[in-house]
Backbone bond lengths (Angstrom), bond angles and torsions (degrees), N, CA, C in turn:
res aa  C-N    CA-C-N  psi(-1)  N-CA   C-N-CA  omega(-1)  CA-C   N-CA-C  phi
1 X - - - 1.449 - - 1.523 108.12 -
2 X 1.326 114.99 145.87 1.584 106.34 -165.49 1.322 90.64 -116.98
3 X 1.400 121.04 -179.12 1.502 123.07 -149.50 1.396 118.60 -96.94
4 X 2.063 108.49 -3.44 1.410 106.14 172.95 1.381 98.14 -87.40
5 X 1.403 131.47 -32.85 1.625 126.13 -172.05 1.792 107.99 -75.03
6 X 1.577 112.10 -8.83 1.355 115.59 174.59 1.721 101.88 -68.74
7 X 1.630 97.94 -61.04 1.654 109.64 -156.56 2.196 97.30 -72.05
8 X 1.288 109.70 -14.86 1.624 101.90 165.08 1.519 105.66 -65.24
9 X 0.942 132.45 -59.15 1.662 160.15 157.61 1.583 89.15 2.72
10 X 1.682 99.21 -92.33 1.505 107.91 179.35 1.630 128.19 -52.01
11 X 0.923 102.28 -12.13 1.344 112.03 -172.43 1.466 116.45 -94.43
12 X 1.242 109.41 -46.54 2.055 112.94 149.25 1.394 124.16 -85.43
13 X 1.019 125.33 -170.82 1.637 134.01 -164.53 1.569 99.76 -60.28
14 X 1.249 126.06 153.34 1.411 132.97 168.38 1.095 99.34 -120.92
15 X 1.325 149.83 43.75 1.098 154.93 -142.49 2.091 93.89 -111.36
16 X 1.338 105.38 -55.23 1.175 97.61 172.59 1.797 125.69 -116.91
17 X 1.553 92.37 60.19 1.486 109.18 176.65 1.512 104.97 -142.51
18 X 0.985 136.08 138.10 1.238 129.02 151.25 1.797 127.19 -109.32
19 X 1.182 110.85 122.88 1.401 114.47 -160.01 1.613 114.75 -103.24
20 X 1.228 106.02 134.68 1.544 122.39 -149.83 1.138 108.19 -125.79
21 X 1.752 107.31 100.63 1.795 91.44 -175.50 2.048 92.54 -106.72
22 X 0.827 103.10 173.54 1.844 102.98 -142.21 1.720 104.32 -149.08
23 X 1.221 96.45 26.89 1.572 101.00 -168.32 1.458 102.11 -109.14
24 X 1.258 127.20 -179.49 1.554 121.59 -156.36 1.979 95.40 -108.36
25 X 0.836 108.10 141.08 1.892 135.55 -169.93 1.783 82.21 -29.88
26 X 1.576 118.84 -79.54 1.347 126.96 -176.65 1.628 119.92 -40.41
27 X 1.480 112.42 -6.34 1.550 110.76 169.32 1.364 117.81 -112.03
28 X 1.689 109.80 16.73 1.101 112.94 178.66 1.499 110.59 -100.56
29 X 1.582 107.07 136.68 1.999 125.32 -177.75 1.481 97.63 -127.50
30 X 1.478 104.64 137.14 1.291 89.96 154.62 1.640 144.38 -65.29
31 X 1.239 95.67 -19.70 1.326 114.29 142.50 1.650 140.73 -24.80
32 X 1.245 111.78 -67.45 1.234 146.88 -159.64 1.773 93.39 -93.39
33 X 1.293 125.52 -18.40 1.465 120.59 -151.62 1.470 91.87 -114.76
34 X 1.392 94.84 141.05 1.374 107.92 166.12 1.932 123.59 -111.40
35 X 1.058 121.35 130.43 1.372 135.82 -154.91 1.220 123.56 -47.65
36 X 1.537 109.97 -52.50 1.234 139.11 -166.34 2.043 89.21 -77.24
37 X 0.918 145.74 -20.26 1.528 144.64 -129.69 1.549 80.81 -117.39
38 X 1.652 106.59 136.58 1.384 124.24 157.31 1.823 102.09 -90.90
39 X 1.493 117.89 154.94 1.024 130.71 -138.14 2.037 95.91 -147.78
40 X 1.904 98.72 79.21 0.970 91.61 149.37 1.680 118.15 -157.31
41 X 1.173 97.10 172.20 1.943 98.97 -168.89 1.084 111.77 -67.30
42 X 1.225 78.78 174.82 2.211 94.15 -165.34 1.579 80.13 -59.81
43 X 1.056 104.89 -85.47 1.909 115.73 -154.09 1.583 103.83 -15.77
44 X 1.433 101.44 -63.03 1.563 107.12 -172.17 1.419 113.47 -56.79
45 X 1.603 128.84 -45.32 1.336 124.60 160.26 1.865 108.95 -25.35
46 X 0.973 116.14 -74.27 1.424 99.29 -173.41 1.454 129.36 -75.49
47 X 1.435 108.30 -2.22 1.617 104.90 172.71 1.937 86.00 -87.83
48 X 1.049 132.11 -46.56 1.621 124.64 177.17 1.716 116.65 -52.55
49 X 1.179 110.76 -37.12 1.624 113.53 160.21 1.526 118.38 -64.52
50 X 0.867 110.91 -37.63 1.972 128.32 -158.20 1.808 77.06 -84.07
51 X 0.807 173.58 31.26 1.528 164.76 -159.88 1.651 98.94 179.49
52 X 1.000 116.81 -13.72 1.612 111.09 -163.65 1.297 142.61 51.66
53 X 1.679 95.51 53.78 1.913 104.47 -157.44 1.463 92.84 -106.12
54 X 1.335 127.80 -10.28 1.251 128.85 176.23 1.772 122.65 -100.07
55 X 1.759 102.18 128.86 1.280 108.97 -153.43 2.056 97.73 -56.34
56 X 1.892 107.12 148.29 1.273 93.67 153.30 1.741 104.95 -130.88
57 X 1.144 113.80 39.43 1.351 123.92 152.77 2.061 115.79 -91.98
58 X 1.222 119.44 -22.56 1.446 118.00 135.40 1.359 144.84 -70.98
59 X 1.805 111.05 158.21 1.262 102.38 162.43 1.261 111.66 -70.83
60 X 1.370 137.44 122.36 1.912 103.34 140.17 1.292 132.28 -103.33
61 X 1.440 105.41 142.18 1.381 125.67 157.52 1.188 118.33 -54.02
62 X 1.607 134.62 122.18 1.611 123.47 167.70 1.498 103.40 -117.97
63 X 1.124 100.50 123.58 2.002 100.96 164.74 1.584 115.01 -131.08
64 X 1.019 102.60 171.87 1.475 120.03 -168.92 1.691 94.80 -138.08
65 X 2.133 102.64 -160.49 1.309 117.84 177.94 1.449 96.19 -74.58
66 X 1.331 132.09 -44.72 1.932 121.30 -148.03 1.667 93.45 -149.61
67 X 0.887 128.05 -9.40 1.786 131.19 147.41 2.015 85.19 115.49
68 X 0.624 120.36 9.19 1.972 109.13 174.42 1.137 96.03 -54.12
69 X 1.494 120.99 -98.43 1.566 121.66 170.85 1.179 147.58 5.54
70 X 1.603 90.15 -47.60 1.700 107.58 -176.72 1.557 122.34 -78.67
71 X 2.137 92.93 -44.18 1.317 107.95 166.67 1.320 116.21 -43.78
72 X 1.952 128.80 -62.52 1.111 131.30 -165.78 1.816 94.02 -52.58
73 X 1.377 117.36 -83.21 1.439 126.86 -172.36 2.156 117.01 -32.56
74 X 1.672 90.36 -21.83 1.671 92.53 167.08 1.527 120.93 -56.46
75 X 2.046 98.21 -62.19 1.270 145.89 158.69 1.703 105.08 -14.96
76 X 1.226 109.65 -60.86 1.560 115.90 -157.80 1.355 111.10 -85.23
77 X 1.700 115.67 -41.59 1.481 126.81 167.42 1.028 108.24 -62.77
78 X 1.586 137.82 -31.31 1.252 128.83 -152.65 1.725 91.47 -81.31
79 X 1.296 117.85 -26.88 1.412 125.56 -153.84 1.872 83.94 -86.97
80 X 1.443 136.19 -63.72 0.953 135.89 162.69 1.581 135.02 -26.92
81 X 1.502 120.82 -8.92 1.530 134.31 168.31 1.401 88.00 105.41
82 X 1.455 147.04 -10.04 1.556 122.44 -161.07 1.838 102.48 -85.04
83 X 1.103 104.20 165.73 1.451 125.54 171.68 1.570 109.05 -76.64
84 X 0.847 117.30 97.94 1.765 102.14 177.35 2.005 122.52 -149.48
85 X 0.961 106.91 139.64 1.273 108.98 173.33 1.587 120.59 -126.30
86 X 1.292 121.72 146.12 1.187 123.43 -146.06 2.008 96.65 -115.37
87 X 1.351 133.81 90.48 0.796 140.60 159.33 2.153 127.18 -1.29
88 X 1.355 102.93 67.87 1.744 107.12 -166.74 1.772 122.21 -53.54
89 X 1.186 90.31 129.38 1.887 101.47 -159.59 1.878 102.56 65.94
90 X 1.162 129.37 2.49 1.473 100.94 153.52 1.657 104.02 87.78
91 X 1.307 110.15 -175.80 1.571 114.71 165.97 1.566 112.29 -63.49
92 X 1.006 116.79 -31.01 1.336 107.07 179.75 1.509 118.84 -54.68
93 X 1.376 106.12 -52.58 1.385 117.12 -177.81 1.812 104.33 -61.24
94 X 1.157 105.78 -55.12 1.767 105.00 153.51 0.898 116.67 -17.99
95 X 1.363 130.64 -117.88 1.433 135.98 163.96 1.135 112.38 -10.22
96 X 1.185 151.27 -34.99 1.637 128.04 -171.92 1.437 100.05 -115.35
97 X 1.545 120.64 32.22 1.473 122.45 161.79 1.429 106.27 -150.09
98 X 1.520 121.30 39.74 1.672 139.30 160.33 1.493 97.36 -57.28
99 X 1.294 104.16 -56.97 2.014 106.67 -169.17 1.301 111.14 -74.96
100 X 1.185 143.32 5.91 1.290 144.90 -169.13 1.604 103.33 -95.39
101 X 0.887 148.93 145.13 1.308 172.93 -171.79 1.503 110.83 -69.02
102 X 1.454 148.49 117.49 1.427 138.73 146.94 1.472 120.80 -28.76
């Protein structure tokens, strides 16, 4: 998912997405964080999949700092039946396309 179909995302209902930022506690700013986003690590993402605690009647969004992470964790759910898309270039790419236009 690239970062204008992210910021449409946020910008209407998230009602049927759930957004997964997946980065480790120490890379979290308030800054850097987005509101709407539940907040847990890669690792735990797949012990929470591997149990089936994660919805697959949603989309999810997964992001990280630069999207590596997210890709693999897209990769693995996708293989698992979930709906998921993995946030391209990450927050970074985020952040340096806030001023850009929908």
């Amino acid at each position: 998912m690239n970062t204008k179909e992210f910021k449409k995302i946020l910008a209407g209902s998230t009602d049927d997405y759930l957004l997964l930022d997946i980065r480790e506690a120490e890379e979290l700013t308030p800054e850097s964080s987005i509101a709407l986003a539940l907040h847990m690590p890669m690792g735990k993402v797949f012990t929470e999949a591997g149990k089936d605690n994660l919805p697959k009647d949603k989309q999810i969004v997964v992001f990280c700092r630069t999207g590596a992470r997210a890709a693999v964790v897209a990769r693995e759910l996708t293989e698992r039946g979930y709906t998921i898309d993995g946030l391209e270039g990450g927050l970074e790419a985020y952040s340096t396309s806030k001023s850009v236009a929908l």
